[in-house]
C-alpha positions, 0 to 999 in steps of 0.5 A: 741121862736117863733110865727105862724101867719096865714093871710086870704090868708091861708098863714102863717109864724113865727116871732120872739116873743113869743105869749105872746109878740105878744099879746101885740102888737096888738090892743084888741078891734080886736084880743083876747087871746082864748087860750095858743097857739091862739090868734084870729081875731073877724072879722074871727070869724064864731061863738062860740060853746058850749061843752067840750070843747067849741069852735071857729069856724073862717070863714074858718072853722078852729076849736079852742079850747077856755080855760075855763078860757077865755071863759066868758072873750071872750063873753063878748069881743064879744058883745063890738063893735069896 
């Protein structure tokens, strides 16, 4: 019942919330659920890549897989400006 959280200083820690708990509490027009275990900052967002399965590439080149179910959901997050 626990939730990773990794800041830009490449340091992470856990709290205590589930992710769907954590999810909730932040701000939408900045963070977004991409997937069961990720939620991601779009101002960490280097880029979306298409395939199979699609991903998100984050500004330190860490890669992670976006649920069919979300993607289109995401794009459109995307494009909305905060």
């Amino acid at each position: 019942n626990s939730t990773w959280v990794y800041v830009e200083n490449e340091k992470a820690f856990s709290i205590n919330r589930l992710i769907r708990v954590a999810e909730e509490l932040l701000p939408k027009s900045i963070f977004f659920r991409i997937h069961n275990s990720y939620i991601i900052n779009r101002n960490y967002v280097s880029r979306f890549q298409q395939g199979r399965p699609a991903t998100i590439i984050m500004t330190d080149g860490t890669e992670l897989p976006i649920s069919k179910s979300k993607k289109q959901a995401f794009l459109e997050w995307m494009n909305t400006s905060t």
